[in-house]
C-alpha positions, 0 to 999 in steps of 0.5 A: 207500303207506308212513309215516314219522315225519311224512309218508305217501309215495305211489308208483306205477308202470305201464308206458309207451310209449316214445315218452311218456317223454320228453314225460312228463319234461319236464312233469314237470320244467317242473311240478316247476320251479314254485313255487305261484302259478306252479302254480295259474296252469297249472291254471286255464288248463288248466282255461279254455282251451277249445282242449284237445284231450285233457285226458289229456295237459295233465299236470294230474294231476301239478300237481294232485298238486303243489298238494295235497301242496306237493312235487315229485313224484320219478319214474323211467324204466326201459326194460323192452324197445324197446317199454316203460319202467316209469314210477315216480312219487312224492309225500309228503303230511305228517301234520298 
């Protein structure tokens, strides 16, 4: 967590198969690319829809991350080894 002038910026990382990188990008991407009213409609299907197998991978934390701080949520990919990637992401919430 760090500050700016007006802003607190969050970030994080963990280590990620490398076979979710790219299914991890494109949520990202598809949530990044909505504006706010396209937002809550995604999270309240989510939340209705009862043929969710694993809410785990409905990507609702990362809409909920968007709804909360209205921005889009910067994120990297390193490839550690074959097997692993370091995944970083990060939002900013504005001070008052």
């Amino acid at each position: 967590m760090g500050q700016t002038e007006d802003e607190y910026v969050l970030t994080s990382g963990n280590y990620i198969p490398n076979e979710y990188v790219a299914d991890v990008k494109e949520r990202l991407d598809i949530i990044n690319d909505m504006d706010n009213n396209e937002l809550n409609e995604y999270f309240n299907k989510i939340l209705l829809d009862q043929n969710v197998i694993d809410p785990k991978k409905t990507g609702l934390g990362f809409v909920d991350m968007r709804l909360k701080t209205y921005r889009k949520i910067a994120y990297d990919f390193k490839e550690v080894d074959d097997k692993y990637s370091f995944f970083t992401l990060q939002t900013s919430v504005q001070i008052n």
